[in-house]
Structures are given as structure tokens and as C-alpha cells.
RODORO-701524 format. One record per atom (N, C-alpha, C, O): residue in one letter; x, y, z. Coordinates in steps of 0.05 Angstrom, whole numbers, padded with zeros to 5 digits, always signed. Each point is the difference from the previous one (the first is absolute). Layout:
<nodes>
AXYZ ...
</nodes>
This chain:
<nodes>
X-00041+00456+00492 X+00019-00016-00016 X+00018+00020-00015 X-00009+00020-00011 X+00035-00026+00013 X+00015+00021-00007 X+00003-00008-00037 X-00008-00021-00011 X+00018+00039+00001 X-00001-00002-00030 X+00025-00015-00009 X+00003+00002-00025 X+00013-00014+00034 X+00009-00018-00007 X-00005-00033+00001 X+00007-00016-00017 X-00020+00012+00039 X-00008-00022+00013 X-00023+00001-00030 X+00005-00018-00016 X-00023+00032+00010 X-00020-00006-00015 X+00012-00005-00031 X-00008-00018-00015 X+00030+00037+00010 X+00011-00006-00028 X+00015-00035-00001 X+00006-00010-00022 X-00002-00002+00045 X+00002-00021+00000 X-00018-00014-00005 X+00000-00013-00022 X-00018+00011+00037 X-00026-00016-00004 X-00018+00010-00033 X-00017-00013-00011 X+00024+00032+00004 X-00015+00005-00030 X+00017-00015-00019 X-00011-00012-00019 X+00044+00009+00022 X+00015-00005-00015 X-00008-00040+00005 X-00007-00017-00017 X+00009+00017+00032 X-00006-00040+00003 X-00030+00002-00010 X-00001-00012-00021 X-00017+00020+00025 X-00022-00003-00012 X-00003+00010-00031 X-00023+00003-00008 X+00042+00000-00007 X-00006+00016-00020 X+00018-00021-00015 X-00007-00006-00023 X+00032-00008+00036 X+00013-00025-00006 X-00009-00018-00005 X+00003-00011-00022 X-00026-00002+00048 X-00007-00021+00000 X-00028+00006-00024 X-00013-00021-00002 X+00003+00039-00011 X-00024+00004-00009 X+00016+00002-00033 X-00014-00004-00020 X+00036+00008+00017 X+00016-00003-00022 X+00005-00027-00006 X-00003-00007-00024 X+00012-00010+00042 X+00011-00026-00012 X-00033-00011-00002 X-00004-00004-00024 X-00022-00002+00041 X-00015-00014-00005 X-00009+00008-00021 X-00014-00017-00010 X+00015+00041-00009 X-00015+00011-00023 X+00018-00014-00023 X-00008-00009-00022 X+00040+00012+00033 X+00010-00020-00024 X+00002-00025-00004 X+00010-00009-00020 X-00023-00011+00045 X-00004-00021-00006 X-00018-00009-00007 X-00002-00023-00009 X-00022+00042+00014 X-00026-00005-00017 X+00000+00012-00031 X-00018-00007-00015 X+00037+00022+00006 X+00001+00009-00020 X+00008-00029-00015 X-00019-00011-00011 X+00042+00000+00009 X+00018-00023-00006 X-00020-00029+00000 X+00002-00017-00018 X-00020+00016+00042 X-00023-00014-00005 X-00022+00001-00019 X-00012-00018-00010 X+00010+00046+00006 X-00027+00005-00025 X+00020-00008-00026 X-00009-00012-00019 X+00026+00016+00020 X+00017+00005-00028 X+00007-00035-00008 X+00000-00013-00021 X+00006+00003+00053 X-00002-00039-00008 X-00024-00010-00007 X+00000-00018-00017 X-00021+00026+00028 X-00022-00015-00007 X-00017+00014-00026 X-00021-00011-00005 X+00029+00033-00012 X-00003+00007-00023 X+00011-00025-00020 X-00011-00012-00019 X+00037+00010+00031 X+00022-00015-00017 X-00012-00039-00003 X+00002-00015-00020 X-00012+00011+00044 X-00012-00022+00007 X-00028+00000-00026 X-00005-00018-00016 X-00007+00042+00019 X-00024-00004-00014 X+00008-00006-00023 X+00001-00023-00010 X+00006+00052-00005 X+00018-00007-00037 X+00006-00033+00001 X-00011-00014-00017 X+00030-00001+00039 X+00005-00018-00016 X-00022-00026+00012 X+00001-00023-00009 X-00013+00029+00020 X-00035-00011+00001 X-00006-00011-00030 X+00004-00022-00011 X-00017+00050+00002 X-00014+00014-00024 X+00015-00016-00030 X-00010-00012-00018 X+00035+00018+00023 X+00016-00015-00018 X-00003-00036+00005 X-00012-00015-00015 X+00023+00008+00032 X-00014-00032-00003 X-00021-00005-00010 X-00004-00014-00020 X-00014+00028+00036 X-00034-00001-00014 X-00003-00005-00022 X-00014-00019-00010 X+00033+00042-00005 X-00003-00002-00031 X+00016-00023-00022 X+00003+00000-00024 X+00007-00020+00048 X+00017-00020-00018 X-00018-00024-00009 X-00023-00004+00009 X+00038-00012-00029 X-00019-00034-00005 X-00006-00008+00027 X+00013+00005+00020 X-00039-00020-00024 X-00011-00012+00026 X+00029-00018+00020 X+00004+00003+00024 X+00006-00014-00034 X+00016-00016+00011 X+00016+00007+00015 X+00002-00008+00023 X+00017+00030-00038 X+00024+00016+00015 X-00007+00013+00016 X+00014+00002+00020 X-00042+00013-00021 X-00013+00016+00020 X-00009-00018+00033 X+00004+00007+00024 X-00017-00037-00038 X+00000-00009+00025 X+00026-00012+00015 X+00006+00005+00024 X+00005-00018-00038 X+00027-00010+00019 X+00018+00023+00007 X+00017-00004+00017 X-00019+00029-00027 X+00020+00026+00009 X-00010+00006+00032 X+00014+00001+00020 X-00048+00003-00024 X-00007+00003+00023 X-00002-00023+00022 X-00004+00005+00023 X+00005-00025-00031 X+00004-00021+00017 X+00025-00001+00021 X-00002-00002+00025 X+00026+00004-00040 X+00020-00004+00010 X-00001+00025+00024 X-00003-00003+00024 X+00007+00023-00037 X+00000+00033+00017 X-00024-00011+00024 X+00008-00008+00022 X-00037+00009-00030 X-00020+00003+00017 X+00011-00028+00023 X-00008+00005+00023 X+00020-00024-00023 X-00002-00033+00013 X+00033+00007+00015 X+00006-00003+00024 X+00009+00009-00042 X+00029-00002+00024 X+00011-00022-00001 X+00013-00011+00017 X-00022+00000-00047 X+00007-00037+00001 X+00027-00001-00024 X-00003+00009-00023 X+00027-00020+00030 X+00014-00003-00016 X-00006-00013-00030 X-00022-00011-00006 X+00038+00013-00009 X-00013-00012-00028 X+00001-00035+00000 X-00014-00014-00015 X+00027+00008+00028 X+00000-00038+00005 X-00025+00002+00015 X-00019-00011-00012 X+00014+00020+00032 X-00021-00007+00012 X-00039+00009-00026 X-00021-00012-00004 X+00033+00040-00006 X-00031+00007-00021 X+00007-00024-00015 X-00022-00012-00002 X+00047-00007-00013 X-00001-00017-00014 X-00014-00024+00006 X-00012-00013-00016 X+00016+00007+00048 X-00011-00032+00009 X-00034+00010+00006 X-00017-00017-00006 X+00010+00040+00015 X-00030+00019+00003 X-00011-00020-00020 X-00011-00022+00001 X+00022+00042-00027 X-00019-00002-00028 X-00001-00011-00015 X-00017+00002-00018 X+00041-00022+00020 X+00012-00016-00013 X+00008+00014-00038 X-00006-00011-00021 X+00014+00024+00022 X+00017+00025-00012 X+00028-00005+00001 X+00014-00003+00020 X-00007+00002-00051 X+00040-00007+00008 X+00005+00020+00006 X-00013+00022-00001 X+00036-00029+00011 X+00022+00020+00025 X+00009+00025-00030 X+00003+00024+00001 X-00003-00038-00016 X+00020+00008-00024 X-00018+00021-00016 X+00010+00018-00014 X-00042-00024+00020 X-00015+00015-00021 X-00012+00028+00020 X-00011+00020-00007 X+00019-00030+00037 X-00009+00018+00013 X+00022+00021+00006 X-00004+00024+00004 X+00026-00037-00006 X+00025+00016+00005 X+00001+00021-00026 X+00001+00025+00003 X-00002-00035-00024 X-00007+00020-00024 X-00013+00018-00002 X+00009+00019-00013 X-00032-00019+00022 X-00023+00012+00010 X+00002+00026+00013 X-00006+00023-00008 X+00018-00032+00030 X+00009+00023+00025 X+00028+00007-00001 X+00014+00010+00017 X-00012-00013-00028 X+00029+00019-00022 X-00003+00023-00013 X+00010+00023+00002 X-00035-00041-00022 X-00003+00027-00020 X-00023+00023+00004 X-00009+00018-00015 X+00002-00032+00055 X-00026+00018+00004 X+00022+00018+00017 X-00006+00024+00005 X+00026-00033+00001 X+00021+00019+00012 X+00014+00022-00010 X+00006+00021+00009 X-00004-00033-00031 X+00013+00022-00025 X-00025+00022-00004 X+00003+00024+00000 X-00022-00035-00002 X-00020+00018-00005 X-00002+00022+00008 X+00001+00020-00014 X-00008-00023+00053 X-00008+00006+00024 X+00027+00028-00001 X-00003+00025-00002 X+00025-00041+00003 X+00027+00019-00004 X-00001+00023-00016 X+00006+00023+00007 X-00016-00032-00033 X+00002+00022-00028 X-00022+00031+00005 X+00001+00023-00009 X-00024-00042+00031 X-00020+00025+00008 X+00021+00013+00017 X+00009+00021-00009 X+00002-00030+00033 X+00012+00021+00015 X+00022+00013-00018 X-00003+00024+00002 X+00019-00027-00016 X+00017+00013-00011 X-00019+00018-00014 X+00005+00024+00006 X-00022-00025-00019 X-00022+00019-00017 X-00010+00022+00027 X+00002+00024-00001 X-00008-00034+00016 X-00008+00018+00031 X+00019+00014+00005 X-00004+00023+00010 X+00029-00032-00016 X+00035+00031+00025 X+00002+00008-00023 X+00013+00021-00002 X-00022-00033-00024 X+00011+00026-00028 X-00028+00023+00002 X-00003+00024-00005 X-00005-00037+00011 X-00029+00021-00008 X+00001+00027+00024 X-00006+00024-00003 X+00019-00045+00034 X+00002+00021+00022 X+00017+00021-00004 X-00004+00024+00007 X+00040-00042-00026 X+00012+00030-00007 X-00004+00023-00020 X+00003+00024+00000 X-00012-00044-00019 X-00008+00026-00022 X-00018+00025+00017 X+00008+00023-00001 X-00028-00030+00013 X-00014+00014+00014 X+00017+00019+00017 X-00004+00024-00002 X+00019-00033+00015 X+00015+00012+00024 X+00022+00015-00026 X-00004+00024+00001 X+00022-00027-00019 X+00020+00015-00016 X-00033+00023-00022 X+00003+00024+00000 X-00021-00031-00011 X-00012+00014-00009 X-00004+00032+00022 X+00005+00024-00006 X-00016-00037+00031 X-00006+00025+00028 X+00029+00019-00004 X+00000+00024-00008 X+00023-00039+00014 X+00021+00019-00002 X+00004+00007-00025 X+00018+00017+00003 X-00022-00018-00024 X+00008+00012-00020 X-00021+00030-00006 X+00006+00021-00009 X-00032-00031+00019 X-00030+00026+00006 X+00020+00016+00019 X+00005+00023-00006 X+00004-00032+00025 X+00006+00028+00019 X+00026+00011-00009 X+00004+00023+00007 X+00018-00034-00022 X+00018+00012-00005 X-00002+00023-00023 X+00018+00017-00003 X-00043-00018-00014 X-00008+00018-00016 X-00019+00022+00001 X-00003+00014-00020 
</nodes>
């Protein structure tokens, strides 16, 4: 095998061993993100905790969890609003925390 033919084949294999590492990377980093906001429901009033996970875990629109549980549309819609806001406020706390981290690194190597 001549040495170019092989620098081909190292270069596609060294590609294809790059992208699967970054999509398993992006996967550990989603299902981290999945857990935190687990952990965080967990920790809410019984109620919001169960209809938050209801909705998410079932795939059932809120008319439909309303006719389920017989639960107003109105008290459930409130509900999963403010479990949204919530859910939201962790990820924004998650990309601040990623940049500080990432601007703290460069500020260590620029000194």
C-alpha cells in the first residue's frame, strides 16, 4: 500500500472517529442536562412535579391531561408555564456557568 492511499484511509478513519466522539460528546452533555432538570422537578410541590412530568413523560396535549384528570385547562396551563419558566432559567444558569468557565480558561492562559 502506497503511502498515500493509507494517509487516505487514516484521514477518513480519524474523521469518521471524530464526528462519532462528537456526537457522543453532545449526547453525554444532553442527558446531563436532562438529569439537572430531572433533579429539579423532583424538588418541586407535589403537584407541579406530577403534572410537569405527566405532560413531558405522556406526549398528551394539555386539553387532553385536562379531560385525563379532570384538571382545568386553565390551572394546568398555569402550571406548565411556570414549570417552563423554571426548566428555562436552569438552562440559562447552565451556558452562563459554561461561559464563565470557558472566559475564566482564557483569561489562565493569557497570563
Amino acid at each position: 500500500m502506497d503511502e498515500n492511499k493509507f494517509n487516505k484511509i487514516y484521514n477518513s478513519y480519524f474523521e469518521d472517529y471524530e464526528l462519532h466522539s462528537n456526537k457522543l460528546n453532545k449526547k453525554i452533555k444532553l442527558d446531563e442536562l436532562f438529569d439537572k432538570i430531572d433533579k429539579t422537578i423532583d424538588s418541586w410541590y407535589w403537584y407541579d412535579k406530577k403534572l410537569t412530568k405527566l405532560y413531558f413523560d405522556s406526549g398528551m396535549s394539555m386539553r387532553d391531561l385536562s379531560k385525563e384528570t379532570k384538571i382545568s385547562l386553565s390551572s394546568i396551563f398555569n402550571t406548565l408555564t411556570n414549570a417552563k419558566k423554571r426548566i428555562k432559567k436552569i438552562q440559562k444558569i447552565e451556558v452562563l456557568e459554561i461561559l464563565l468557565k470557558k472566559y475564566l480558561k482564557r483569561l489562565a492562559l493569557t497570563k
